[in-house]
PDB file of N, CA, C, O and CB in Angstrom:
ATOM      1  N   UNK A   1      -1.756  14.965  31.382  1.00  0.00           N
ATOM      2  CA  UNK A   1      -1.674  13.594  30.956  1.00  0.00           C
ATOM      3  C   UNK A   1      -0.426  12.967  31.575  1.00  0.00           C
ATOM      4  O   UNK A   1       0.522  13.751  31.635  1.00  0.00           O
ATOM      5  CB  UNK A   1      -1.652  13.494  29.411  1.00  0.00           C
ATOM      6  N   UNK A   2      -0.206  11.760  32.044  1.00  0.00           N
ATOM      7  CA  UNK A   2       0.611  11.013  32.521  1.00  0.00           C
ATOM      8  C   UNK A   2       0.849   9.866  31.597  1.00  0.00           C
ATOM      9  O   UNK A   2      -0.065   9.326  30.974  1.00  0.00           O
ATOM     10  CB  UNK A   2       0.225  10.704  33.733  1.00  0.00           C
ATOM     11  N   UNK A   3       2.068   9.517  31.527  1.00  0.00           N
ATOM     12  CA  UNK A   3       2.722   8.519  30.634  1.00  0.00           C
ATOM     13  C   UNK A   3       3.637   8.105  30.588  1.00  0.00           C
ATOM     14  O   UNK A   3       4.570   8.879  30.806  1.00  0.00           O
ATOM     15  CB  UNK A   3       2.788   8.635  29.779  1.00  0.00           C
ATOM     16  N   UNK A   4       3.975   6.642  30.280  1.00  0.00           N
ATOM     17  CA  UNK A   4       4.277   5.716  30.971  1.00  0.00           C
ATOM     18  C   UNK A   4       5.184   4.846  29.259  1.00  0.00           C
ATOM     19  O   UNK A   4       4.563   4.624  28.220  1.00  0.00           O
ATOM     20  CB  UNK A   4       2.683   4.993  31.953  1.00  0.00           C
ATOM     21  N   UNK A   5       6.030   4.671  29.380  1.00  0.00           N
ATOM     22  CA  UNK A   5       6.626   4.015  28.132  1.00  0.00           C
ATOM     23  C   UNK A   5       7.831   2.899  28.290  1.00  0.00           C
ATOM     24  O   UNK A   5       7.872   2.636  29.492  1.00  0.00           O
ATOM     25  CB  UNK A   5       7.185   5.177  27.264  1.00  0.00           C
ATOM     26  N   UNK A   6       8.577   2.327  27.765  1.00  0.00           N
ATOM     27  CA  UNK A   6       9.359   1.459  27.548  1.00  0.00           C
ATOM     28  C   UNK A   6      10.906   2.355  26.906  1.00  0.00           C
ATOM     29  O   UNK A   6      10.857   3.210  26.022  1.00  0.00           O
ATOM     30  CB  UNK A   6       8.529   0.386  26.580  1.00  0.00           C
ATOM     31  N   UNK A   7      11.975   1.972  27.490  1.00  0.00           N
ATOM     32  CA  UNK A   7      12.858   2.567  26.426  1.00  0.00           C
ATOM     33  C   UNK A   7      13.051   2.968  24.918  1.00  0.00           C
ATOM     34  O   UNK A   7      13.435   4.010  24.388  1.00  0.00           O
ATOM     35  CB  UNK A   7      13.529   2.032  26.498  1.00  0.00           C
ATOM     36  N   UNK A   8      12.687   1.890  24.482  1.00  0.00           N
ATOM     37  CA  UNK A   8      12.645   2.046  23.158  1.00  0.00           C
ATOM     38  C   UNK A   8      11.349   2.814  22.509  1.00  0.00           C
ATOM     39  O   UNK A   8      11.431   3.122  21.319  1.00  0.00           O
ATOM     40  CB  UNK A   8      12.789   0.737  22.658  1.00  0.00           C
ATOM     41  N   UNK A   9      10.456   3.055  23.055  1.00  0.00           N
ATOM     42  CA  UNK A   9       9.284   3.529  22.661  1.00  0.00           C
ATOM     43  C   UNK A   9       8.404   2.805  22.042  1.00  0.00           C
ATOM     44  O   UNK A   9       7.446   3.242  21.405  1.00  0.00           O
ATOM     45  CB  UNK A   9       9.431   4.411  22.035  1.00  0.00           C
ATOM     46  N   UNK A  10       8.568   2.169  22.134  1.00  0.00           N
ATOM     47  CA  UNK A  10       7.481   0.955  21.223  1.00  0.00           C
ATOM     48  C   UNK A  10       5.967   0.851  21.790  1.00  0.00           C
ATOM     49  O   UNK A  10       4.880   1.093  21.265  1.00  0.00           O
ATOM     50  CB  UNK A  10       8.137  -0.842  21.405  1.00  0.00           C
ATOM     51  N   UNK A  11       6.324   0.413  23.021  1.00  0.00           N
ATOM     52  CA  UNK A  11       4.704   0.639  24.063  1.00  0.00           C
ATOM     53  C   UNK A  11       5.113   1.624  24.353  1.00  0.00           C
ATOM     54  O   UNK A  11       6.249   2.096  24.394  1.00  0.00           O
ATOM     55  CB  UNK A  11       4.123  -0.288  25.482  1.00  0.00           C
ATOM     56  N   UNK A  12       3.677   2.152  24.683  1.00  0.00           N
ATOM     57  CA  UNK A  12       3.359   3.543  25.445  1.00  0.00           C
ATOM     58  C   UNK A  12       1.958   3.278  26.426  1.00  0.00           C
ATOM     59  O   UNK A  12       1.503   2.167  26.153  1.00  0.00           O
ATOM     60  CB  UNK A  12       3.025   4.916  24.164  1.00  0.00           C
ATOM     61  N   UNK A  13       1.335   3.815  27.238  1.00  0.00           N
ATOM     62  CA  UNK A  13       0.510   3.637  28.237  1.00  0.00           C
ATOM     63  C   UNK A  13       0.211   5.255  28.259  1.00  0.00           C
ATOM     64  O   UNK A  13       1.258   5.867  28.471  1.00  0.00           O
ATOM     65  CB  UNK A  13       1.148   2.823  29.601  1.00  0.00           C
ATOM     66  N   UNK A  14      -0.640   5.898  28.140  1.00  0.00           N
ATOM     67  CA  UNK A  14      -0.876   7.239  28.482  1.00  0.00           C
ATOM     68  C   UNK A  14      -2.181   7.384  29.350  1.00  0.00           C
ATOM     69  O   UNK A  14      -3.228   6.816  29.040  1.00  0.00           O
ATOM     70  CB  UNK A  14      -0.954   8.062  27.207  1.00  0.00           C
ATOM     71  N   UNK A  15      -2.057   8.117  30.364  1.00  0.00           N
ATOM     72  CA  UNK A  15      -3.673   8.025  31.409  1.00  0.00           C
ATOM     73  C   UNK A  15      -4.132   9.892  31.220  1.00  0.00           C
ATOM     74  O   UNK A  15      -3.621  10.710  31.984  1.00  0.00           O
ATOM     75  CB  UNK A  15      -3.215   7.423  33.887  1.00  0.00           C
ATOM     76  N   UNK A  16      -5.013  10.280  30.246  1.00  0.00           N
ATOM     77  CA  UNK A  16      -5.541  11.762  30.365  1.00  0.00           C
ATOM     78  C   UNK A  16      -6.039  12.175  31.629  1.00  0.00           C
ATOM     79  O   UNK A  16      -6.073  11.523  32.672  1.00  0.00           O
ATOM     80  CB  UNK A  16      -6.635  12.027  29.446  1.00  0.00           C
ATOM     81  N   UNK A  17      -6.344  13.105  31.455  1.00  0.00           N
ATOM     82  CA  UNK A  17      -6.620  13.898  32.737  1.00  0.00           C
ATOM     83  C   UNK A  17      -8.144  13.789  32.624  1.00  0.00           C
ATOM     84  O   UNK A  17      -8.758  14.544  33.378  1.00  0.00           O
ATOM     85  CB  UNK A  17      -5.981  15.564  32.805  1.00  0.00           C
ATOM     86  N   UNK A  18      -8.730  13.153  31.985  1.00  0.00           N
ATOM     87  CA  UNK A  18     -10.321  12.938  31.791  1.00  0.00           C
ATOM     88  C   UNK A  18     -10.555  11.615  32.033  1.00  0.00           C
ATOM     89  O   UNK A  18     -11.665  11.195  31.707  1.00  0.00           O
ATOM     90  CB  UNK A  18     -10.918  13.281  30.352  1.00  0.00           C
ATOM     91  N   UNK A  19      -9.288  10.380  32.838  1.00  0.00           N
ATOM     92  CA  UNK A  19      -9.355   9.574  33.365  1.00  0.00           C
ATOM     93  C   UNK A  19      -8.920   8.046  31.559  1.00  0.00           C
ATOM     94  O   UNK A  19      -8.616   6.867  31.742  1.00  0.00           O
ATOM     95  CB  UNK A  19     -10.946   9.878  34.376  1.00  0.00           C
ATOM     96  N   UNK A  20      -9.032   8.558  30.501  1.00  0.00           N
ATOM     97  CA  UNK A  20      -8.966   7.719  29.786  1.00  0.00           C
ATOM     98  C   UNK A  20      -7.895   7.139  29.782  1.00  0.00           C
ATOM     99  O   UNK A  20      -6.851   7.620  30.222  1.00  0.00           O
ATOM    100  CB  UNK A  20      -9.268   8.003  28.880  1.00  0.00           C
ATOM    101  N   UNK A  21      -8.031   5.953  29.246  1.00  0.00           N
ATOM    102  CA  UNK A  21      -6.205   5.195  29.113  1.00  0.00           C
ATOM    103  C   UNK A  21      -5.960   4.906  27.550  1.00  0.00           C
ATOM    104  O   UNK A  21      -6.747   4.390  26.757  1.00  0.00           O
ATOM    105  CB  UNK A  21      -5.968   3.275  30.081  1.00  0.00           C
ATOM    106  N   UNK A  22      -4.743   5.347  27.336  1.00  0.00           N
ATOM    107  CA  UNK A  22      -4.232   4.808  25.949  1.00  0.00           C
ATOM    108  C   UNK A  22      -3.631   4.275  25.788  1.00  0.00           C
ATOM    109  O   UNK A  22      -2.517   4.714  26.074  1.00  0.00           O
ATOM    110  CB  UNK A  22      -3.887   5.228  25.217  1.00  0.00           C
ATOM    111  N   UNK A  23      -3.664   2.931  25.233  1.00  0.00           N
ATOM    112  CA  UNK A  23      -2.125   1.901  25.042  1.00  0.00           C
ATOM    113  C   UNK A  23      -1.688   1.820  23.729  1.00  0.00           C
ATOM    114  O   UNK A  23      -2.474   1.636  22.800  1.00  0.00           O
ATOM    115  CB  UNK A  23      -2.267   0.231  25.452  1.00  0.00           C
ATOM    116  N   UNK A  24      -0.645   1.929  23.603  1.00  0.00           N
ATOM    117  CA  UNK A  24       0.116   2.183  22.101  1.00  0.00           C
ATOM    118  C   UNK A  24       1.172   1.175  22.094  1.00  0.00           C
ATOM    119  O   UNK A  24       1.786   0.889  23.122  1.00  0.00           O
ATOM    120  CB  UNK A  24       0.861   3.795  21.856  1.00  0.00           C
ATOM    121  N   UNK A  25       1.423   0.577  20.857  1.00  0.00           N
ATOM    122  CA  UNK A  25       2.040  -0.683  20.574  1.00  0.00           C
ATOM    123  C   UNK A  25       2.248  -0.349  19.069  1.00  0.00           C
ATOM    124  O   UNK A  25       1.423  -0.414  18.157  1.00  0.00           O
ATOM    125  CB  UNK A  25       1.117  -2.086  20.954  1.00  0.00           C
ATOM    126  N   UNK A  26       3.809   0.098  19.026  1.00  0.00           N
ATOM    127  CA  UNK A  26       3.834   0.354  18.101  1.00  0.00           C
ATOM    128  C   UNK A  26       2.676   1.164  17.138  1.00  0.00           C
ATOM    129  O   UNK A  26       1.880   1.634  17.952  1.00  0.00           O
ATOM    130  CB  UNK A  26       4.181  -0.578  17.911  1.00  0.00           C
ATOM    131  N   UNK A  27       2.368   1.423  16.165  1.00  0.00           N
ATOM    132  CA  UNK A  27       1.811   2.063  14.740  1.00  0.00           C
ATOM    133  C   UNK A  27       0.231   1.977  15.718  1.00  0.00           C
ATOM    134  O   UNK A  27      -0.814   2.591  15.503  1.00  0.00           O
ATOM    135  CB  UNK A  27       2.056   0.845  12.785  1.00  0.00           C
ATOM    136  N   UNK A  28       0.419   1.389  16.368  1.00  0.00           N
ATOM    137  CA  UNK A  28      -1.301   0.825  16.955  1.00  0.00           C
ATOM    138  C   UNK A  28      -1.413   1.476  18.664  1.00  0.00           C
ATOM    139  O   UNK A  28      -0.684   1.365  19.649  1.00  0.00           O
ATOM    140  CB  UNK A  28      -1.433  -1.520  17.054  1.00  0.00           C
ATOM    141  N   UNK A  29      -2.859   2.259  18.364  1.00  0.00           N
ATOM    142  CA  UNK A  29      -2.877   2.777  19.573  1.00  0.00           C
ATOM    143  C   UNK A  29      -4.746   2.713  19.944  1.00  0.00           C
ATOM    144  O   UNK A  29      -5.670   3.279  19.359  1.00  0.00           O
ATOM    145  CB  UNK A  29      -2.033   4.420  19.495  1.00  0.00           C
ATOM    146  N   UNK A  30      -4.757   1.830  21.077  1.00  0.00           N
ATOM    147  CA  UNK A  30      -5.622   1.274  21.642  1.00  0.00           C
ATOM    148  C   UNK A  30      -6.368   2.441  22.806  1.00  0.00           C
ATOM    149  O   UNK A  30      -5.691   3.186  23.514  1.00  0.00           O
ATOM    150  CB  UNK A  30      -4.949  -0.015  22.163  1.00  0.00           C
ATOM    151  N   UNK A  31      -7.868   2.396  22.809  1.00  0.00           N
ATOM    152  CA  UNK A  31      -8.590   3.877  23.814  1.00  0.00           C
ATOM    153  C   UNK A  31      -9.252   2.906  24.523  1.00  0.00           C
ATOM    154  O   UNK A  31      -9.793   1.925  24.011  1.00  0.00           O
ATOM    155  CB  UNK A  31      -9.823   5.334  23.021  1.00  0.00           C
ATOM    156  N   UNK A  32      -9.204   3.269  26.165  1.00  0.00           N
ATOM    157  CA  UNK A  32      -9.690   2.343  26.480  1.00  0.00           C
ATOM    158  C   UNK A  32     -10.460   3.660  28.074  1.00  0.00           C
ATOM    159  O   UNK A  32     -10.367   4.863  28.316  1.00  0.00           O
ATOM    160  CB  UNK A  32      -8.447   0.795  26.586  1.00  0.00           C
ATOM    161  N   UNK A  33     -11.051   2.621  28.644  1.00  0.00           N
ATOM    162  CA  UNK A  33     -12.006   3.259  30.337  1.00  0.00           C
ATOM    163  C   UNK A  33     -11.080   2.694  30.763  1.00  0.00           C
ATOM    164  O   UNK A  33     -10.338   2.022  30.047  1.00  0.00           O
ATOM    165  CB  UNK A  33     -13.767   2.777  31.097  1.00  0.00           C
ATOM    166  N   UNK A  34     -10.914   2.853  32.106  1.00  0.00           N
ATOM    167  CA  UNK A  34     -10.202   2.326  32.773  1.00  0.00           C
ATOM    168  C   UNK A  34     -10.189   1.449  33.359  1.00  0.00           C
ATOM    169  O   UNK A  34      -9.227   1.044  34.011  1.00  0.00           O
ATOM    170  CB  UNK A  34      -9.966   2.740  33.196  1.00  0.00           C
ATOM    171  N   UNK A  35     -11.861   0.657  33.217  1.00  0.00           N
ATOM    172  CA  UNK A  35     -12.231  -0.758  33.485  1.00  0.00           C
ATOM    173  C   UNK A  35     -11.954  -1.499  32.966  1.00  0.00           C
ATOM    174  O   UNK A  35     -11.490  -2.575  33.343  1.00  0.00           O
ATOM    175  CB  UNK A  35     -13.134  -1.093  33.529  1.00  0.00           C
ATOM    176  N   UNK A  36     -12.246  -0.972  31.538  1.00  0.00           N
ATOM    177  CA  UNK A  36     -11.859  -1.708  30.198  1.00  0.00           C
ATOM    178  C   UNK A  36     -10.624  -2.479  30.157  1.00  0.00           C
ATOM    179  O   UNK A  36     -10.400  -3.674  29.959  1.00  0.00           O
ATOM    180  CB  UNK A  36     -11.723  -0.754  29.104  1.00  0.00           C
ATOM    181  N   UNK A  37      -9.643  -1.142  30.476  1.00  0.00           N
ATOM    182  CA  UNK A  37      -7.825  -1.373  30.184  1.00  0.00           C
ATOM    183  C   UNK A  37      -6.990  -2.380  31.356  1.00  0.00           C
ATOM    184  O   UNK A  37      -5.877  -2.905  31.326  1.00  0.00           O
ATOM    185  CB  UNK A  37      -6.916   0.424  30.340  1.00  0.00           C
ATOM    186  N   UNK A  38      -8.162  -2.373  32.448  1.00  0.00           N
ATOM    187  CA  UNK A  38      -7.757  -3.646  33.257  1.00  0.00           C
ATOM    188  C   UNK A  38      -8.189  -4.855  33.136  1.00  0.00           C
ATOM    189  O   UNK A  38      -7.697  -5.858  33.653  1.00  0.00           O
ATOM    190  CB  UNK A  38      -7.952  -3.541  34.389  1.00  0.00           C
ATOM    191  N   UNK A  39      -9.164  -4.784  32.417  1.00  0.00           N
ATOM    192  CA  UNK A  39      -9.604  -6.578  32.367  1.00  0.00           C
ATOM    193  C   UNK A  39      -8.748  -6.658  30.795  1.00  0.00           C
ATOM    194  O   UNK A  39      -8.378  -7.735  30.327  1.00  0.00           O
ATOM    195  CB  UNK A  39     -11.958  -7.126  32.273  1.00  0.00           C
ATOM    196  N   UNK A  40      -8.601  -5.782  30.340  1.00  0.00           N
ATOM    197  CA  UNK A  40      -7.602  -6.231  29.251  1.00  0.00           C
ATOM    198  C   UNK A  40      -6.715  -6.893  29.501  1.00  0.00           C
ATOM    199  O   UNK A  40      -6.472  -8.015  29.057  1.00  0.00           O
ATOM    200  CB  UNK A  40      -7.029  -5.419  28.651  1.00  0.00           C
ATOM    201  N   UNK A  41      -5.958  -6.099  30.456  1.00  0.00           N
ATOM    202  CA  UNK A  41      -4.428  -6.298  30.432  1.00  0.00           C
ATOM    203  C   UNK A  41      -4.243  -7.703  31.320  1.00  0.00           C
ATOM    204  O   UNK A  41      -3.234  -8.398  31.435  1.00  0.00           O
ATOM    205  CB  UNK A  41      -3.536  -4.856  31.168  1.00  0.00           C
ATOM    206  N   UNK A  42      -5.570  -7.879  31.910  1.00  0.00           N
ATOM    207  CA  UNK A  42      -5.552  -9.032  32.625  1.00  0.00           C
ATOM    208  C   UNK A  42      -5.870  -9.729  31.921  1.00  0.00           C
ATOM    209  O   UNK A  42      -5.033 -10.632  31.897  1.00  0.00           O
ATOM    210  CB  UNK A  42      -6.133  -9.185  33.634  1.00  0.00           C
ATOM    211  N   UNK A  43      -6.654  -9.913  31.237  1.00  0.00           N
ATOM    212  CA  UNK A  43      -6.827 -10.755  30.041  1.00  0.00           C
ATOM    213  C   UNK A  43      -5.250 -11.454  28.724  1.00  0.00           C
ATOM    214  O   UNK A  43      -5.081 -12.435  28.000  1.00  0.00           O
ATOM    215  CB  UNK A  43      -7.937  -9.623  29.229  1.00  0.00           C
ATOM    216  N   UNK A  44      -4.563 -10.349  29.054  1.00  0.00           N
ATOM    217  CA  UNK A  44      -3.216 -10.700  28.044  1.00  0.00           C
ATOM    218  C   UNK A  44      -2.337 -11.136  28.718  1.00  0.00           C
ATOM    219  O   UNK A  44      -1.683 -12.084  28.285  1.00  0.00           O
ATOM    220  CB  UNK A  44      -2.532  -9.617  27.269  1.00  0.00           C
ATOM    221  N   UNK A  45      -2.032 -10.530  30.087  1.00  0.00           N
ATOM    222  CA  UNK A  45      -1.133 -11.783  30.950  1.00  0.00           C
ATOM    223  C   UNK A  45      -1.765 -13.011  31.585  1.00  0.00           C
ATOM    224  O   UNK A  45      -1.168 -13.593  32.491  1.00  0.00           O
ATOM    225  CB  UNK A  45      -0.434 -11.181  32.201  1.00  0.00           C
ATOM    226  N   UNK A  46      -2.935 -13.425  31.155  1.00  0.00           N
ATOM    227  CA  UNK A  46      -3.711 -14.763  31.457  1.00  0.00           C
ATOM    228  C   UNK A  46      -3.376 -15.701  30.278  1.00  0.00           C
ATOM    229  O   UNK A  46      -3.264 -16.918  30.422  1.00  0.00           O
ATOM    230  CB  UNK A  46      -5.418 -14.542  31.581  1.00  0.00           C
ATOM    231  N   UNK A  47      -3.227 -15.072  29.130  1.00  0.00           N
ATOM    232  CA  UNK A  47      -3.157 -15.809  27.927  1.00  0.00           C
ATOM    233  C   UNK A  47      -1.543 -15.842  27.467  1.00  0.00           C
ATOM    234  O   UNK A  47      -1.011 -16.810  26.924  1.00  0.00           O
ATOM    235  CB  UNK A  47      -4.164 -15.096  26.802  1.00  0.00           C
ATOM    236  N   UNK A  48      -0.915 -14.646  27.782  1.00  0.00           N
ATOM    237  CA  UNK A  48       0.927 -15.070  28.124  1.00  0.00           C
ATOM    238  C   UNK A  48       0.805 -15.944  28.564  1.00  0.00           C
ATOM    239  O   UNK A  48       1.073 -16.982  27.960  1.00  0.00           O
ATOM    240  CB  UNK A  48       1.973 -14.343  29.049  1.00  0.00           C
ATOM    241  N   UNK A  49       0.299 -15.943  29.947  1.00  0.00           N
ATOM    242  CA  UNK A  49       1.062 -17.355  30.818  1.00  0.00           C
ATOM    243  C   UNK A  49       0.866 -18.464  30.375  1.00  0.00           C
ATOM    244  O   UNK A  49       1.730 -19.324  30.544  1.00  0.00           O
ATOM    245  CB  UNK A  49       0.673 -17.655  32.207  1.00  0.00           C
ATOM    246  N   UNK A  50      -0.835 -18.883  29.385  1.00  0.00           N
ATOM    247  CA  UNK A  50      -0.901 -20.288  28.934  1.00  0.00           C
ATOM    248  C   UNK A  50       0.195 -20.211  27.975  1.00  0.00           C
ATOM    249  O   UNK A  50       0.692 -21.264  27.577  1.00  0.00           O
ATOM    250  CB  UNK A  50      -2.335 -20.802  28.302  1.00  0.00           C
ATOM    251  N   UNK A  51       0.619 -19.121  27.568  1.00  0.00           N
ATOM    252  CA  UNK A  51       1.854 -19.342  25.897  1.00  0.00           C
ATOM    253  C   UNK A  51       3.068 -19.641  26.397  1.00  0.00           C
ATOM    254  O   UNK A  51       3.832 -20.211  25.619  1.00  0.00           O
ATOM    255  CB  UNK A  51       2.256 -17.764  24.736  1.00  0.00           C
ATOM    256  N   UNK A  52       3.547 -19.354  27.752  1.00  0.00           N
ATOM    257  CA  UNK A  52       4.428 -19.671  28.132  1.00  0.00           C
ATOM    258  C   UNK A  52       5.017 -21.300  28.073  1.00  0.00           C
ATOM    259  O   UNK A  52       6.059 -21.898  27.805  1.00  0.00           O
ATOM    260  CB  UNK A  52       4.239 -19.129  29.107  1.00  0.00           C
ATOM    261  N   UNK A  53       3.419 -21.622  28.574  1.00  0.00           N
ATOM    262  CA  UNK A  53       3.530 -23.450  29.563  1.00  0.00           C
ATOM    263  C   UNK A  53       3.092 -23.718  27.836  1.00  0.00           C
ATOM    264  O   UNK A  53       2.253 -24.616  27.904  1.00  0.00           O
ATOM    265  CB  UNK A  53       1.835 -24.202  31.543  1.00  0.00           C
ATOM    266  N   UNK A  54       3.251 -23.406  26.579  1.00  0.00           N
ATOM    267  CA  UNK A  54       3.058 -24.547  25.290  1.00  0.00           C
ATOM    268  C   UNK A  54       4.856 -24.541  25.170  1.00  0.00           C
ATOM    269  O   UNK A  54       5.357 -25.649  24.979  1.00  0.00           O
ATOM    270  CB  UNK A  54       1.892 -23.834  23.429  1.00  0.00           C
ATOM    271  N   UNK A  55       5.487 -23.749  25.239  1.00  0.00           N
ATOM    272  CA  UNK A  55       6.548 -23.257  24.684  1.00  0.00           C
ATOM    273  C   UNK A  55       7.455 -24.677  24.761  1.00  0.00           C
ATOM    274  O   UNK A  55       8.121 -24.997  23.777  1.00  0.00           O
ATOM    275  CB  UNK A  55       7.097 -21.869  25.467  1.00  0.00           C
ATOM    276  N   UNK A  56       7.451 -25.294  25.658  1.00  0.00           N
ATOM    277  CA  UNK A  56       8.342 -26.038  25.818  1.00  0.00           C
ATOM    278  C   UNK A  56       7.735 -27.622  25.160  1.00  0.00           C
ATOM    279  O   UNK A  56       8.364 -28.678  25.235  1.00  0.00           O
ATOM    280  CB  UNK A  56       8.743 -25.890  27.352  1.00  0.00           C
ATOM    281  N   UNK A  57       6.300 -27.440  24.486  1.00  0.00           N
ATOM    282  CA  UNK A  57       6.198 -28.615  24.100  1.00  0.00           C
ATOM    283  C   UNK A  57       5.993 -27.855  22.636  1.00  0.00           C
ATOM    284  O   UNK A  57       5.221 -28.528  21.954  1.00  0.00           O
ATOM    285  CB  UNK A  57       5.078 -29.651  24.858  1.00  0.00           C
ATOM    286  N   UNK A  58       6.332 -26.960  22.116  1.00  0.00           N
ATOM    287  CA  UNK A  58       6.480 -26.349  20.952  1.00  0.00           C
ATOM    288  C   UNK A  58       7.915 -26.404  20.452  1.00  0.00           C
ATOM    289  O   UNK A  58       8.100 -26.246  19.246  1.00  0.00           O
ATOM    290  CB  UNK A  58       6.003 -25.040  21.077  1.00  0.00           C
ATOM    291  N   UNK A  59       8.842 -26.591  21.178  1.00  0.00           N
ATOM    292  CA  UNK A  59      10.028 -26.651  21.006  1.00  0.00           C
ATOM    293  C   UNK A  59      10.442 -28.156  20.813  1.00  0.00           C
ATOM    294  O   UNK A  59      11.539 -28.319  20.279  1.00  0.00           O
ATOM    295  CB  UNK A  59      10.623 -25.962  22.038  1.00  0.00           C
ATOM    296  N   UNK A  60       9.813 -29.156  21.125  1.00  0.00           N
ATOM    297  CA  UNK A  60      10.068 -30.053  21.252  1.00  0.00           C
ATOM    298  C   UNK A  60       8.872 -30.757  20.049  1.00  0.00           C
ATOM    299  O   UNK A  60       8.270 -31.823  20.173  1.00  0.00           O
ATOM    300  CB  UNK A  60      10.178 -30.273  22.705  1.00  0.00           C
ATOM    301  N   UNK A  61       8.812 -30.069  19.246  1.00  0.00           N
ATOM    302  CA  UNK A  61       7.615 -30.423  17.838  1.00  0.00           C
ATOM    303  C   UNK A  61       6.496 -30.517  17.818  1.00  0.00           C
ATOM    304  O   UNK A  61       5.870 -30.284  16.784  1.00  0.00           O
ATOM    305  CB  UNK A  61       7.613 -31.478  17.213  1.00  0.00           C
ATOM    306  N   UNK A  62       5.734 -30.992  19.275  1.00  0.00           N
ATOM    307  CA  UNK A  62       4.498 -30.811  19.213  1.00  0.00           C
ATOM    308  C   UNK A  62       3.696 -30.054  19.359  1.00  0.00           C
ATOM    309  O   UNK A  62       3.720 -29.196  20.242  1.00  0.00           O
ATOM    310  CB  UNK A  62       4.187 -31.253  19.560  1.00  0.00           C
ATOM    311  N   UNK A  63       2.624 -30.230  18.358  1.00  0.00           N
ATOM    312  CA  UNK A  63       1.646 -29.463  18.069  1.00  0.00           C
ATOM    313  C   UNK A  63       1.066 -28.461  19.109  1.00  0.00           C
ATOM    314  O   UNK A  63       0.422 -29.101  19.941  1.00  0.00           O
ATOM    315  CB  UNK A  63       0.770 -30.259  17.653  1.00  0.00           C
ATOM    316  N   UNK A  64       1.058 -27.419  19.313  1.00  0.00           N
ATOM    317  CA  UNK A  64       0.276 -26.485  20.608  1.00  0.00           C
ATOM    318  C   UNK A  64      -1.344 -26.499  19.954  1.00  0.00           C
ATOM    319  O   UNK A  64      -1.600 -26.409  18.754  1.00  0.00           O
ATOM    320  CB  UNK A  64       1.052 -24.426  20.808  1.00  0.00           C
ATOM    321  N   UNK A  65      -2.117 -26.605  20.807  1.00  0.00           N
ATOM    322  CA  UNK A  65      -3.441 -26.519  20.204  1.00  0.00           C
ATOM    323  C   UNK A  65      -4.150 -25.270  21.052  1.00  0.00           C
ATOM    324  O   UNK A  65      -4.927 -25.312  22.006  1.00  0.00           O
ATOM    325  CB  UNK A  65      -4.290 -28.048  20.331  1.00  0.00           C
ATOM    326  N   UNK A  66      -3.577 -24.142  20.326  1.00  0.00           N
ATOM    327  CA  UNK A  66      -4.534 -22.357  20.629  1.00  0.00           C
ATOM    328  C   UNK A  66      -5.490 -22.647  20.061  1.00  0.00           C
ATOM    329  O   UNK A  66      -6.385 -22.947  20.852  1.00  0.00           O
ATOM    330  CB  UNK A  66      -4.020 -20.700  19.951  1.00  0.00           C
ATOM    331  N   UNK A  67      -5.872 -22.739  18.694  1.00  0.00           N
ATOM    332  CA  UNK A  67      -6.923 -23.118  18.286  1.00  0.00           C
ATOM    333  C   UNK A  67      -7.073 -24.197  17.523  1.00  0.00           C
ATOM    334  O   UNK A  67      -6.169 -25.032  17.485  1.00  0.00           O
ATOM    335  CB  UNK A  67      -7.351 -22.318  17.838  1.00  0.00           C
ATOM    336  N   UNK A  68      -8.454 -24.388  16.657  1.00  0.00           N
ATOM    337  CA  UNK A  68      -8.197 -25.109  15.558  1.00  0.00           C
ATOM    338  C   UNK A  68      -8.008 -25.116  14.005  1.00  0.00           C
ATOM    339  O   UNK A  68      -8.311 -25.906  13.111  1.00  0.00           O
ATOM    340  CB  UNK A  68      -8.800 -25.626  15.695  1.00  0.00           C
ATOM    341  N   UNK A  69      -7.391 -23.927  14.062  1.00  0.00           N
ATOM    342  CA  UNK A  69      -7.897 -23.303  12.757  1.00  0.00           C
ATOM    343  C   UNK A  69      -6.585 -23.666  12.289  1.00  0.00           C
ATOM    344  O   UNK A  69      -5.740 -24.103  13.071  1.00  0.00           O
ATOM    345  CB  UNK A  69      -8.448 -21.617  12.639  1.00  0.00           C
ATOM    346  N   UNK A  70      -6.263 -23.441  10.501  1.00  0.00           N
ATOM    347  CA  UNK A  70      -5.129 -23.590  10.045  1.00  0.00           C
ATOM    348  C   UNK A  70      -4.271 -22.406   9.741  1.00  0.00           C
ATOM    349  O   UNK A  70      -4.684 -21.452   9.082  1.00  0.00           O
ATOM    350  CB  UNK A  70      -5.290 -24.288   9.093  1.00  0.00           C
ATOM    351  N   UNK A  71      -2.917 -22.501  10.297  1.00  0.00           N
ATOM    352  CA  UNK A  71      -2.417 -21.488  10.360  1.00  0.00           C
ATOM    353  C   UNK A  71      -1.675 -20.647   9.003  1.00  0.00           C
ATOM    354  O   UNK A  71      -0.610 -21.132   8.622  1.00  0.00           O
ATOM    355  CB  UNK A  71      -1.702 -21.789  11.322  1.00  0.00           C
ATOM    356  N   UNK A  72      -2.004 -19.863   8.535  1.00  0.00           N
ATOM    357  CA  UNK A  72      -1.279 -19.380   6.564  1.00  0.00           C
ATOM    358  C   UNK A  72      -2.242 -20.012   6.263  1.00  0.00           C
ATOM    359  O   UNK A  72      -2.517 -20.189   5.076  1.00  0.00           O
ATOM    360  CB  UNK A  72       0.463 -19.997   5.604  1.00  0.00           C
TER     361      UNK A  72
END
């Protein structure tokens, strides 16, 4: 197994020798194919980057619209 972590240990990334991938985040640990674990991860830095470009009109009071639901 090969693995892949952060200093602090918080994430973890593990690739088995049977090709699976494991991503661990904290208490939470995610099984994935390896097709899977790339359209993921592409999927979460697609949706970082829109969180990035609200940030600055979140800071400045207005409303970000992720969804429409009410938040609490």
């Amino acid at each position: 197994m090969q693995s892949l972590e952060q200093s602090d240990r918080s994430v973890t990334l593990n690739v088995c020798t049977c090709g699976k991938v494991q991503f661990g985040y904290g208490p939470i640990t995610l099984h994935f194919e390896p097709d899977d674990f790339a359209r993921f991860a592409s999927a979460v830095a697609r949706l970082f980057a829109e969180y990035q470009q609200l940030q600055p009109a979140h800071s400045t009071g207005a409303t970000p619209l992720l969804h429409s639901d009410l938040c609490h």
